[in-house]
Backbone as XML, in Angstrom:
<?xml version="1.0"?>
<chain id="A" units="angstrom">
  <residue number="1" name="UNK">
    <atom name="N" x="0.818" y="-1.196" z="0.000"/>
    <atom name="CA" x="0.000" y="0.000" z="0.000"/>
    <atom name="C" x="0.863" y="1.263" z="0.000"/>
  </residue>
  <residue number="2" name="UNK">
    <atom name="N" x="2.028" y="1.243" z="0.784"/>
    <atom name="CA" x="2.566" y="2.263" z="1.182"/>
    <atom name="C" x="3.459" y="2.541" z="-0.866"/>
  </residue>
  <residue number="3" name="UNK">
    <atom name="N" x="3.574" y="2.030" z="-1.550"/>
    <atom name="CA" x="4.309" y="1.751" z="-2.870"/>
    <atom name="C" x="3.325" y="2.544" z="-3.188"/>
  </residue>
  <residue number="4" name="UNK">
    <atom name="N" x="1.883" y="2.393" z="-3.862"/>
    <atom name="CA" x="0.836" y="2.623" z="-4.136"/>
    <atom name="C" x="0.682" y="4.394" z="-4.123"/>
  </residue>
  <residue number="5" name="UNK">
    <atom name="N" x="1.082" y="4.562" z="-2.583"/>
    <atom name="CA" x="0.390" y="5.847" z="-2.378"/>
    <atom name="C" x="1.903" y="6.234" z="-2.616"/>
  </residue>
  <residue number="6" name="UNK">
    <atom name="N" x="3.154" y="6.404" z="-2.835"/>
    <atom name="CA" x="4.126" y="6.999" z="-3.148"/>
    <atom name="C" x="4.557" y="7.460" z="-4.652"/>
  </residue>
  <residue number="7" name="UNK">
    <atom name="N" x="4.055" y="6.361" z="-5.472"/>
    <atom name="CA" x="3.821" y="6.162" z="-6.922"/>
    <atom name="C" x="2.863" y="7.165" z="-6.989"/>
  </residue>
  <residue number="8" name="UNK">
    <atom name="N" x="1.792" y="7.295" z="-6.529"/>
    <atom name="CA" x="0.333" y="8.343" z="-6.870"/>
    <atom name="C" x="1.209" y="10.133" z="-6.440"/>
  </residue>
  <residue number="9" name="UNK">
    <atom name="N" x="1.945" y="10.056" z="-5.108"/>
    <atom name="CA" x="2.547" y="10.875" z="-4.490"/>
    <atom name="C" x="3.546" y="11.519" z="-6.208"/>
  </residue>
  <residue number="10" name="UNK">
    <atom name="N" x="4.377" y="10.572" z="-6.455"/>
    <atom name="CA" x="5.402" y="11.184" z="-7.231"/>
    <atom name="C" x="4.595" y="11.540" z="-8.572"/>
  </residue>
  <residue number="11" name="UNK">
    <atom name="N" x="3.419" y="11.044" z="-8.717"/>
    <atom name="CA" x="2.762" y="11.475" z="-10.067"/>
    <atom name="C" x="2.049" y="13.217" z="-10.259"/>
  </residue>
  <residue number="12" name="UNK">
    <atom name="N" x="1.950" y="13.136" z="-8.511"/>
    <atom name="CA" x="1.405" y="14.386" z="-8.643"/>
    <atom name="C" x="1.936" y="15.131" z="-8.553"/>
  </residue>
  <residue number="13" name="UNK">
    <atom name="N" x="3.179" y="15.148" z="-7.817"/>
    <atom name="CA" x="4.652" y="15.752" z="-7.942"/>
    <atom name="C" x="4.621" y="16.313" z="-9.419"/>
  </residue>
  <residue number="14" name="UNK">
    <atom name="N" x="4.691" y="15.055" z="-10.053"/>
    <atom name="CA" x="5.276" y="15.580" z="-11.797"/>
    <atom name="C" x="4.026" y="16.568" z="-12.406"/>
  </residue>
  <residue number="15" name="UNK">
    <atom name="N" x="3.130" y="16.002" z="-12.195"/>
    <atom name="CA" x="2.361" y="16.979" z="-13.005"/>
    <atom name="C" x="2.086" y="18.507" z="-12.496"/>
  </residue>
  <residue number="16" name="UNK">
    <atom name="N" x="2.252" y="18.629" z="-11.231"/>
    <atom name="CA" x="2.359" y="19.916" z="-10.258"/>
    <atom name="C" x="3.483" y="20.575" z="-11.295"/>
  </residue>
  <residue number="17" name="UNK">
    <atom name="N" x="5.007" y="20.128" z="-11.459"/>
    <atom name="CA" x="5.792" y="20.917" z="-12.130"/>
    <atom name="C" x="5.640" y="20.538" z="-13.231"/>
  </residue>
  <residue number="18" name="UNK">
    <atom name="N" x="4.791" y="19.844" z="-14.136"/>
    <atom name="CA" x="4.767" y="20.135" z="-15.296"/>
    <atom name="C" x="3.283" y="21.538" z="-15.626"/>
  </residue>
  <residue number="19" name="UNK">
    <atom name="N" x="2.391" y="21.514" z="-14.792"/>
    <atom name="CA" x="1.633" y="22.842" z="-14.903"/>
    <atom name="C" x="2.756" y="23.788" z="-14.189"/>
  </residue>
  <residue number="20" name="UNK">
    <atom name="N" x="3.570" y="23.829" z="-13.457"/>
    <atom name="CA" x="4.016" y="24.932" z="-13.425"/>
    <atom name="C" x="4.760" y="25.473" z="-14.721"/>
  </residue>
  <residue number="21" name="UNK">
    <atom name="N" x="5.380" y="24.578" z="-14.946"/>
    <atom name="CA" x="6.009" y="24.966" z="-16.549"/>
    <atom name="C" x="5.221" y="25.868" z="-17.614"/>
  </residue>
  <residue number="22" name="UNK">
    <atom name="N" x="4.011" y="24.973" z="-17.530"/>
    <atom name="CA" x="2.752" y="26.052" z="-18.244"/>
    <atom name="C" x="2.841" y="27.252" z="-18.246"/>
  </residue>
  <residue number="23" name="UNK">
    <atom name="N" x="2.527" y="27.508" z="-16.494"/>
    <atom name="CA" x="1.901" y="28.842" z="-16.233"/>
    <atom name="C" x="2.860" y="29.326" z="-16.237"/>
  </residue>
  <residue number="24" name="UNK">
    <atom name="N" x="4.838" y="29.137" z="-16.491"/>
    <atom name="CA" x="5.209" y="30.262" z="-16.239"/>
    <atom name="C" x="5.665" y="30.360" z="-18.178"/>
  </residue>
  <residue number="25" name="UNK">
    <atom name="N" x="5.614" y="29.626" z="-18.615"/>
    <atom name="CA" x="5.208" y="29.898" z="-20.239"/>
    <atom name="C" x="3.836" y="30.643" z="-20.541"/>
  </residue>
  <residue number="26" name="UNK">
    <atom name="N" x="3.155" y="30.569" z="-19.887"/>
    <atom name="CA" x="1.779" y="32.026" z="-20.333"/>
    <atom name="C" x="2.749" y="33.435" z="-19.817"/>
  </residue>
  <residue number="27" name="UNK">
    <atom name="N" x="2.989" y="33.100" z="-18.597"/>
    <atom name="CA" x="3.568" y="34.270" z="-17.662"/>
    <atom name="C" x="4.735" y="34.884" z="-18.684"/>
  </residue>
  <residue number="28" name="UNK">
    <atom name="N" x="5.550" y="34.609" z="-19.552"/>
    <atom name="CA" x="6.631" y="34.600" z="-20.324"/>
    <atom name="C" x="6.149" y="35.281" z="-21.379"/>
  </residue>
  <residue number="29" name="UNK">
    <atom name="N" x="5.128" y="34.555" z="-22.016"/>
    <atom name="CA" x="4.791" y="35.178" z="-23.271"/>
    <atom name="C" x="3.886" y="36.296" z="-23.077"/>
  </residue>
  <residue number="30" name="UNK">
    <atom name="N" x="2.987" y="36.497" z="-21.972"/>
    <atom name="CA" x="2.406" y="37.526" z="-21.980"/>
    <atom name="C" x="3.709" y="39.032" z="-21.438"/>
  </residue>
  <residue number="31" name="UNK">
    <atom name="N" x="4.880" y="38.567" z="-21.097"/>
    <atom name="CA" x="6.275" y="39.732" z="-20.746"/>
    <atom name="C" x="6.568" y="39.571" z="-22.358"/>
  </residue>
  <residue number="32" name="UNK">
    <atom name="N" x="6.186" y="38.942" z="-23.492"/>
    <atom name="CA" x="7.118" y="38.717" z="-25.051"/>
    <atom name="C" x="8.097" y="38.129" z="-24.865"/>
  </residue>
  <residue number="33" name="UNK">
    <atom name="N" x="8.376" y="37.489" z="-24.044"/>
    <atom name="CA" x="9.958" y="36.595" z="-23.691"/>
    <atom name="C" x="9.376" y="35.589" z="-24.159"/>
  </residue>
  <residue number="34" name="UNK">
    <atom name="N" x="9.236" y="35.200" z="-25.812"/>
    <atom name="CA" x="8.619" y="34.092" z="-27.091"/>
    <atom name="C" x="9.340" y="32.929" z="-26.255"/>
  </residue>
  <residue number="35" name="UNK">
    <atom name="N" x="10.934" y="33.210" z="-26.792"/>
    <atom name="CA" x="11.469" y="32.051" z="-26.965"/>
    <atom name="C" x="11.485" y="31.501" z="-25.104"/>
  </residue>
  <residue number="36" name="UNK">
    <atom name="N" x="11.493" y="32.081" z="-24.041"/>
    <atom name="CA" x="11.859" y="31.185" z="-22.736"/>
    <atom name="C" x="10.329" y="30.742" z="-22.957"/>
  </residue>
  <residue number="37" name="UNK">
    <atom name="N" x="9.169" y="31.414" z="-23.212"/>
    <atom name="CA" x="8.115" y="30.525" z="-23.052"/>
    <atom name="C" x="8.012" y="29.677" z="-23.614"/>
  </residue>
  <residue number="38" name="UNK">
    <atom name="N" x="8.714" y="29.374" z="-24.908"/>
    <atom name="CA" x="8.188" y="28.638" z="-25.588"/>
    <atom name="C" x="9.185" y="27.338" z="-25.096"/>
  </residue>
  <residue number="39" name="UNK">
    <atom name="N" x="10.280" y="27.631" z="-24.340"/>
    <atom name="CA" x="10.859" y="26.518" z="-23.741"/>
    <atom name="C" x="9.851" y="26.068" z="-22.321"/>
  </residue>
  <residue number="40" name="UNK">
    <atom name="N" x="9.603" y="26.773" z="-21.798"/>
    <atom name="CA" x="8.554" y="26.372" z="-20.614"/>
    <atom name="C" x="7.513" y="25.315" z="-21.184"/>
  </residue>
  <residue number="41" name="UNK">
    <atom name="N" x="6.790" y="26.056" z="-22.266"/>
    <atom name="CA" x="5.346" y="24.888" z="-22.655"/>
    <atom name="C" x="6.557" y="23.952" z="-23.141"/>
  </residue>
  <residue number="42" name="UNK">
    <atom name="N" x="7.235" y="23.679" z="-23.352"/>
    <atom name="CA" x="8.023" y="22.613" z="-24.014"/>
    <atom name="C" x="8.721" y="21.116" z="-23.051"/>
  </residue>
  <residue number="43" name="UNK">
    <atom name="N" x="9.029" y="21.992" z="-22.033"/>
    <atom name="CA" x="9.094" y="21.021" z="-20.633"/>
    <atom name="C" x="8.472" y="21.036" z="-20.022"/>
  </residue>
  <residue number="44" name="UNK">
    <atom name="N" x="7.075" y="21.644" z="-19.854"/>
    <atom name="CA" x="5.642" y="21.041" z="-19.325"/>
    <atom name="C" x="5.428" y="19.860" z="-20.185"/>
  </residue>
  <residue number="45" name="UNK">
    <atom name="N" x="4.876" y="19.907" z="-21.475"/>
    <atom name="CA" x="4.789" y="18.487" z="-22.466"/>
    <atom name="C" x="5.917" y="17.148" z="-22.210"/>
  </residue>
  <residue number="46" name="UNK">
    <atom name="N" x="7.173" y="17.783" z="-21.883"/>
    <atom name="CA" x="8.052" y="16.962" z="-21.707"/>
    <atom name="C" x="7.473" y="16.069" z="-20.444"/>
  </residue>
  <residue number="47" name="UNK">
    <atom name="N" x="7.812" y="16.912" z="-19.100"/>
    <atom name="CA" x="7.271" y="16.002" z="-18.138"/>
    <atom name="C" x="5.709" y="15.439" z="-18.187"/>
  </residue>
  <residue number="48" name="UNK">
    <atom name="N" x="4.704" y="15.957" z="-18.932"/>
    <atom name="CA" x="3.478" y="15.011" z="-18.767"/>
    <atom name="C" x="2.856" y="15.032" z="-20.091"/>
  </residue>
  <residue number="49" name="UNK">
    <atom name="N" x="3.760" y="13.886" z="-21.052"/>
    <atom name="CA" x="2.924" y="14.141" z="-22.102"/>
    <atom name="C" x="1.425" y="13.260" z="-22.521"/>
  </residue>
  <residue number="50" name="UNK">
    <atom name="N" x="1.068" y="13.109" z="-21.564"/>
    <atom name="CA" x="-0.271" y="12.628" z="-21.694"/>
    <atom name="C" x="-1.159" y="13.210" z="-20.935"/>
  </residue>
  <residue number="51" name="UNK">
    <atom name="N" x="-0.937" y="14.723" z="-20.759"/>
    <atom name="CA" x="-1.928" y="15.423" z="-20.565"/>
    <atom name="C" x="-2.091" y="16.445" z="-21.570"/>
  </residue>
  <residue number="52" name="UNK">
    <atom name="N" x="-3.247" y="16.171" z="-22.630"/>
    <atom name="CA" x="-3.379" y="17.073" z="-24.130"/>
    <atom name="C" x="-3.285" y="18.124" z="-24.044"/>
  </residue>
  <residue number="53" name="UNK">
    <atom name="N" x="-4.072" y="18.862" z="-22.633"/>
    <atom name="CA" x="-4.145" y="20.239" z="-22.598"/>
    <atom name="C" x="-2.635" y="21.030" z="-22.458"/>
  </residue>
  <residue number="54" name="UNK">
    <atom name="N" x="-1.412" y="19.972" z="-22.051"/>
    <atom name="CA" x="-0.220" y="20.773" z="-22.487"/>
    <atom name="C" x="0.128" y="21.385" z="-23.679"/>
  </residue>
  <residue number="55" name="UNK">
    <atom name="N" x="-0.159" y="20.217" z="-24.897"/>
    <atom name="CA" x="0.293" y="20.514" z="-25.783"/>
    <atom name="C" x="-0.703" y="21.731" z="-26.314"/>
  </residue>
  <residue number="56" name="UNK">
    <atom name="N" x="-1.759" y="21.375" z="-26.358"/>
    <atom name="CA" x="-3.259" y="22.486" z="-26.640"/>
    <atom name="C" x="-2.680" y="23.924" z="-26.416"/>
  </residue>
  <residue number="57" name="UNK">
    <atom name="N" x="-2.193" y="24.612" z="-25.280"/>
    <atom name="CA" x="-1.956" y="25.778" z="-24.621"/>
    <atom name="C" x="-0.836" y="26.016" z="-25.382"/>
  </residue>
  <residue number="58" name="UNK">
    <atom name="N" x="0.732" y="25.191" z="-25.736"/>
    <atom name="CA" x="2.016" y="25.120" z="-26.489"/>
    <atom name="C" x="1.085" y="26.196" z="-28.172"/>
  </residue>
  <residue number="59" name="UNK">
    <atom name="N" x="0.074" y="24.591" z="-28.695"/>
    <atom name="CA" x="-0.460" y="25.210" z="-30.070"/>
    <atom name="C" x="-1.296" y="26.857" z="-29.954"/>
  </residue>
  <residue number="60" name="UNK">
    <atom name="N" x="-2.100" y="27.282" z="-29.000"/>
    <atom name="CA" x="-2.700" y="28.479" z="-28.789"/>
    <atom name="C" x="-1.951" y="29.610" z="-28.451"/>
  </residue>
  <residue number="61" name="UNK">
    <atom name="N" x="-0.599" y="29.310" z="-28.234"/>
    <atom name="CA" x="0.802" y="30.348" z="-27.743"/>
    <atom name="C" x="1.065" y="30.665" z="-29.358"/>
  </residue>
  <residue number="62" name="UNK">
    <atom name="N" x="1.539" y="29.512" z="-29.622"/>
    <atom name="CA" x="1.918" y="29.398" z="-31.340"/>
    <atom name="C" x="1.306" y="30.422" z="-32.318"/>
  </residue>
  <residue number="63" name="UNK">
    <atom name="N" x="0.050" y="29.467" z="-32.492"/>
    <atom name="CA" x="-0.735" y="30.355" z="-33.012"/>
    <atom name="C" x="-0.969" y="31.965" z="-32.666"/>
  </residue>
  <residue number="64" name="UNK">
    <atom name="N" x="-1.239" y="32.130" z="-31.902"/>
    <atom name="CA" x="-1.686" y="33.562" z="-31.271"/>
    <atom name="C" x="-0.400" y="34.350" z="-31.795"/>
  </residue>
  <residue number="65" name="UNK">
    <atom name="N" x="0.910" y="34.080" z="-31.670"/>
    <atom name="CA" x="2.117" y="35.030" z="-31.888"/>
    <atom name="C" x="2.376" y="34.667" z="-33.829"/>
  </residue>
  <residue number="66" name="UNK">
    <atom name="N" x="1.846" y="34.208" z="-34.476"/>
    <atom name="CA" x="2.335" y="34.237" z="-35.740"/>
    <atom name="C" x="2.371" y="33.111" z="-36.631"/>
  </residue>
  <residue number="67" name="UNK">
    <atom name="N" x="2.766" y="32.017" z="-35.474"/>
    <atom name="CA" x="3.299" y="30.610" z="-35.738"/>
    <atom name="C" x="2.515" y="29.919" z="-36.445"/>
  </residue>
  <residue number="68" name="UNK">
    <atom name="N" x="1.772" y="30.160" z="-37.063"/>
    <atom name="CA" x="0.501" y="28.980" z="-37.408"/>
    <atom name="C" x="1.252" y="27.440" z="-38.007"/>
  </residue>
  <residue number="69" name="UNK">
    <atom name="N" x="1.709" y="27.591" z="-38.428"/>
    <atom name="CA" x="2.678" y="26.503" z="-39.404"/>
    <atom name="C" x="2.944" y="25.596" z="-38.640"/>
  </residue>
  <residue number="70" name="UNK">
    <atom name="N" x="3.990" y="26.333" z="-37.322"/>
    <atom name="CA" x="4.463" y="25.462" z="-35.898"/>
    <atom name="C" x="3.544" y="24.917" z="-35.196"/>
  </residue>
  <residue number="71" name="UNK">
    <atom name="N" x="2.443" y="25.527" z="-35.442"/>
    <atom name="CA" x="1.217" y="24.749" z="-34.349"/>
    <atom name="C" x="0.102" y="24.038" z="-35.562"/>
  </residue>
  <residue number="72" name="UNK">
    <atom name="N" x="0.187" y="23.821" z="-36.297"/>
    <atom name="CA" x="-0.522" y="22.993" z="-37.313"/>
    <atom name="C" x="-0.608" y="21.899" z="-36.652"/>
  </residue>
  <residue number="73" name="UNK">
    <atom name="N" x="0.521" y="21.489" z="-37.044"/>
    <atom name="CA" x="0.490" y="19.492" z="-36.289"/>
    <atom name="C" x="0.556" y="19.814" z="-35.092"/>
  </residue>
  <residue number="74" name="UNK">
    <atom name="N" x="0.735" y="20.624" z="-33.942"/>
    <atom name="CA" x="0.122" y="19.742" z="-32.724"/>
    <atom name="C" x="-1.361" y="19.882" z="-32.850"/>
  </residue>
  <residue number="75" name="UNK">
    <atom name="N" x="-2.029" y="21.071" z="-33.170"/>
    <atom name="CA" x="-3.439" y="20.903" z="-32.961"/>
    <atom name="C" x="-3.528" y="19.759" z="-33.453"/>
  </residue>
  <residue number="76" name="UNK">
    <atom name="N" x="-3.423" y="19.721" z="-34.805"/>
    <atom name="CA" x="-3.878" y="18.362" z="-35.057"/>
    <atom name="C" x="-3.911" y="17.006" z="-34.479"/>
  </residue>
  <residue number="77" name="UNK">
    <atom name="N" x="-2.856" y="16.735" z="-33.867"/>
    <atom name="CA" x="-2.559" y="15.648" z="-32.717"/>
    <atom name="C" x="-3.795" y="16.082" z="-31.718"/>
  </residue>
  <residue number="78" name="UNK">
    <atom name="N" x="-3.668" y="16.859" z="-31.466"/>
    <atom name="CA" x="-4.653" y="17.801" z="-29.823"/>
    <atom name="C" x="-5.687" y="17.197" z="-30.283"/>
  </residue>
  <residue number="79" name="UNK">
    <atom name="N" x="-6.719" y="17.381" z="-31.271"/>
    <atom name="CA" x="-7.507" y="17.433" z="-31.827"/>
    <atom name="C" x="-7.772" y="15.656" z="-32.204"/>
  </residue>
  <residue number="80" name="UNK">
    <atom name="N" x="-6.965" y="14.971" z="-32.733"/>
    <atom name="CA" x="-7.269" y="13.613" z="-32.891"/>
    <atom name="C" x="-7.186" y="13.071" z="-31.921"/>
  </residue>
  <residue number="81" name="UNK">
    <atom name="N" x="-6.333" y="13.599" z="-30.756"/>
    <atom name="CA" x="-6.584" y="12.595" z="-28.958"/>
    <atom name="C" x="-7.805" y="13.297" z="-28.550"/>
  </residue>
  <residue number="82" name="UNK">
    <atom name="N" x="-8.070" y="14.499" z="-28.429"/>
    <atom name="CA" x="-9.674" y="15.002" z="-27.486"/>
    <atom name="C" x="-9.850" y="15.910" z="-28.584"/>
  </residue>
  <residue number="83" name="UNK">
    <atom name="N" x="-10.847" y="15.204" z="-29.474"/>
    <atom name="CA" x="-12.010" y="16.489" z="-30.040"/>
    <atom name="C" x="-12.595" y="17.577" z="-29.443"/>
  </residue>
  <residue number="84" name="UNK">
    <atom name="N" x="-12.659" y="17.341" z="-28.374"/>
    <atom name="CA" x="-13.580" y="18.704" z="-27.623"/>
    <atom name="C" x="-12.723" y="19.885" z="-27.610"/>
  </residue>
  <residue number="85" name="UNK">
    <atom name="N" x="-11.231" y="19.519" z="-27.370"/>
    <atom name="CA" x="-10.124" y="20.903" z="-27.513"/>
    <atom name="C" x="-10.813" y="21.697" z="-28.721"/>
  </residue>
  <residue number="86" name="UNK">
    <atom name="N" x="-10.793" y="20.972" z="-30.035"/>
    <atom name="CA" x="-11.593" y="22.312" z="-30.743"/>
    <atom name="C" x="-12.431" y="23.074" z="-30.421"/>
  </residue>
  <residue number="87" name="UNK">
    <atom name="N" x="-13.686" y="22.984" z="-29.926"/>
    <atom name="CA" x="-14.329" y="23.259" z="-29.601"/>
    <atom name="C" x="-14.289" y="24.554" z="-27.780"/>
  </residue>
  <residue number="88" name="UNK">
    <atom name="N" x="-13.262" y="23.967" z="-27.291"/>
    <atom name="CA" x="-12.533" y="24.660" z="-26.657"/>
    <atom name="C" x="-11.875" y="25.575" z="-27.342"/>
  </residue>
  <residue number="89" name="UNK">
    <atom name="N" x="-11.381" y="25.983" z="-27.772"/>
    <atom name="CA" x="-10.417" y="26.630" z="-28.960"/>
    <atom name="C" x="-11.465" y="27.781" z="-29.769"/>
  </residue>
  <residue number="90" name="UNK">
    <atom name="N" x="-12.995" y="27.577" z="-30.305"/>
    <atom name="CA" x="-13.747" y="27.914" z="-30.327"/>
    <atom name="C" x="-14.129" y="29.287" z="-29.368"/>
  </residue>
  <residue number="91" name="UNK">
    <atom name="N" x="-13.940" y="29.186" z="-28.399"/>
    <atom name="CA" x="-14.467" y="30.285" z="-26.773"/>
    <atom name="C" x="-13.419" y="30.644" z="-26.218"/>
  </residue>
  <residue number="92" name="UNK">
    <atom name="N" x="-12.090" y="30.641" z="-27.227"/>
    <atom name="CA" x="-10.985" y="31.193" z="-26.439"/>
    <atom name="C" x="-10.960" y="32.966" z="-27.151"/>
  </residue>
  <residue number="93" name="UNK">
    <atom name="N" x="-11.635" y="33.400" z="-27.873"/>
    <atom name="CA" x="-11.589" y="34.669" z="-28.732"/>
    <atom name="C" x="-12.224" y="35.556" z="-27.729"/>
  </residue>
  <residue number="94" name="UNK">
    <atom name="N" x="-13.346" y="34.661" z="-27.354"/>
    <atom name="CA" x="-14.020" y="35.750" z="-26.288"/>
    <atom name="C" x="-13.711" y="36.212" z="-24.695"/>
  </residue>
  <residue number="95" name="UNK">
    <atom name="N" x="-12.676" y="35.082" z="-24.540"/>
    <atom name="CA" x="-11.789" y="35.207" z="-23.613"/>
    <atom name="C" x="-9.955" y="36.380" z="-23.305"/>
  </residue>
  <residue number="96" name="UNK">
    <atom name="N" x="-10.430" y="36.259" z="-24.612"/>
    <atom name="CA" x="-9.103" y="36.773" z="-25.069"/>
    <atom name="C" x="-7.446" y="36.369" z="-25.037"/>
  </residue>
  <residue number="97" name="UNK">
    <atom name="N" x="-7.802" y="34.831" z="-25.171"/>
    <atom name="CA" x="-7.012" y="34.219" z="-25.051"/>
    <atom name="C" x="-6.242" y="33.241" z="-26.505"/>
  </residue>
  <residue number="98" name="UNK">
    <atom name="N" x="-6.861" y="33.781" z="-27.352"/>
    <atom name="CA" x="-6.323" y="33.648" z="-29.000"/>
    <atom name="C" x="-6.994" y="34.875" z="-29.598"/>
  </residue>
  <residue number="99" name="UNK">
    <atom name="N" x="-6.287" y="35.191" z="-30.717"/>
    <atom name="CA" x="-6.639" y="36.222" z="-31.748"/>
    <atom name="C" x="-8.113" y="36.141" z="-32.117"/>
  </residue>
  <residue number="100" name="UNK">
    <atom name="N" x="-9.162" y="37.217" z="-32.305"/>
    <atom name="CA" x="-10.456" y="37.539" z="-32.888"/>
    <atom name="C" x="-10.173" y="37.246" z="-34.390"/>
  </residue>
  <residue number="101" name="UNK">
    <atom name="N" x="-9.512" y="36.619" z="-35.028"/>
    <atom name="CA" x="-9.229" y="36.511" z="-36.535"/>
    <atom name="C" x="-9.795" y="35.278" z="-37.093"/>
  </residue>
  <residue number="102" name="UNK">
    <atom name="N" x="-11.127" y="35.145" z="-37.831"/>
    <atom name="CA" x="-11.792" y="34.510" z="-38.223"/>
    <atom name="C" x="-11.592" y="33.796" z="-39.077"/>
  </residue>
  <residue number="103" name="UNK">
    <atom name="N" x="-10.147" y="34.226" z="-39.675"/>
    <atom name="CA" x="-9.899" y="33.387" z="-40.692"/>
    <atom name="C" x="-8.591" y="32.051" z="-40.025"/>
  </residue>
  <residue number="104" name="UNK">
    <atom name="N" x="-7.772" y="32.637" z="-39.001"/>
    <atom name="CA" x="-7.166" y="31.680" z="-38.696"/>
    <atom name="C" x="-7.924" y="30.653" z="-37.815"/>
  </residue>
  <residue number="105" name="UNK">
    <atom name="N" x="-9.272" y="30.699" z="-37.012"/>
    <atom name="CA" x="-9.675" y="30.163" z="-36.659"/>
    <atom name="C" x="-10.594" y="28.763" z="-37.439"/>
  </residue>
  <residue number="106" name="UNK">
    <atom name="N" x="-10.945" y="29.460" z="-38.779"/>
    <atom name="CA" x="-11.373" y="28.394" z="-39.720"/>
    <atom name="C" x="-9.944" y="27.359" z="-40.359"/>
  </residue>
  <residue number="107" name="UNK">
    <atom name="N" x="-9.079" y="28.207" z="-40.529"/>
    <atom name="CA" x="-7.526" y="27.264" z="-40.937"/>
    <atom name="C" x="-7.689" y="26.056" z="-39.771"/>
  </residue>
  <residue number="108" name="UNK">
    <atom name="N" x="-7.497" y="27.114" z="-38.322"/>
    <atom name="CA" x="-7.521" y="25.514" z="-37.400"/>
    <atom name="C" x="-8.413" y="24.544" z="-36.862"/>
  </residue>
  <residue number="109" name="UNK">
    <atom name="N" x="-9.536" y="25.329" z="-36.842"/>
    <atom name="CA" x="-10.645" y="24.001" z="-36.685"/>
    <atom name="C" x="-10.536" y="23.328" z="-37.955"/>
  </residue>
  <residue number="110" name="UNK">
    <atom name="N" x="-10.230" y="23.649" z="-39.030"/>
    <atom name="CA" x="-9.774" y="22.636" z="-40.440"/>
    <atom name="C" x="-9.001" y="21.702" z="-40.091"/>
  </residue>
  <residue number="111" name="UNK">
    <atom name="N" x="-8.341" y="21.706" z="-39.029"/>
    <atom name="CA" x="-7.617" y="20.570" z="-38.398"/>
    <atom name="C" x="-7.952" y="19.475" z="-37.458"/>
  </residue>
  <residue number="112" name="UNK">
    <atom name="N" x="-9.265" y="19.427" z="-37.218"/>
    <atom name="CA" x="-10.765" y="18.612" z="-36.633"/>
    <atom name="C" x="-10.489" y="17.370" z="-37.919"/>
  </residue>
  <residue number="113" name="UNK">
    <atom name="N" x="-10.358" y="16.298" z="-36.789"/>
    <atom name="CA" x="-10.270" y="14.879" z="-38.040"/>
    <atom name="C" x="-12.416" y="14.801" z="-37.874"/>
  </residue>
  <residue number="114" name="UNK">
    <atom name="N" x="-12.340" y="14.102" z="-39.332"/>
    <atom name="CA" x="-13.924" y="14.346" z="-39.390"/>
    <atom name="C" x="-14.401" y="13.042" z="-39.528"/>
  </residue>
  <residue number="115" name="UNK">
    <atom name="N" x="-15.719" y="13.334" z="-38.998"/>
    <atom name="CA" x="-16.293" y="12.254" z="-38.468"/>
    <atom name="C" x="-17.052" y="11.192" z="-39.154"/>
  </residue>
</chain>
């Protein structure tokens, strides 16, 4: 038992510093320091890459600063593990948390595998 709860212990460990990685990659890019954020979302994904919404936040950084190209294929990955991220992705304009630009938003929901 005691294995059990140490294993669960060190998991949450990792994912604790892999969202921190996140937030200090938002924290980064919202100072324009591109490139350290873009190393932050990069070793958040590293330590937990089976949590989508890492990579999701990596592609919405991307995108939002220019990148569309660079964040093509992860949405797309994002998007073929949890469909709903699109749709998420969708209600981030009104948040103000991706660009109001209607046209890059049709480019990336174009990246929705179809059903």
């Amino acid at each position: 038992m005691l294995r059990i709860r140490s294993l669960a212990a060190a998991r949450l460990i990792r994912l604790q510093r892999a969202y921190g990685h996140a937030n200090r990659g938002d924290e980064l890019m919202a100072e324009k320091n591109v490139q350290a954020g873009m190393s932050e979302y990069e070793a958040a994904i590293r330590l937990a890459p089976e949590i989508v919404e890492l990579p999701f936040g990596h592609a919405v950084a991307l995108a939002s600063i220019g990148r569309e190209t660079q964040a093509a294929p992860v949405f797309t990955t994002v998007f073929a593990a949890e469909p709903i991220w699109a749709e998420v992705l969708r209600r981030l304009p009104a948040a103000g948390l991706f660009p109001k630009d209607q046209q890059l938003m049709q480019r990336v929901q174009a990246l929705k595998p179809r059903p």
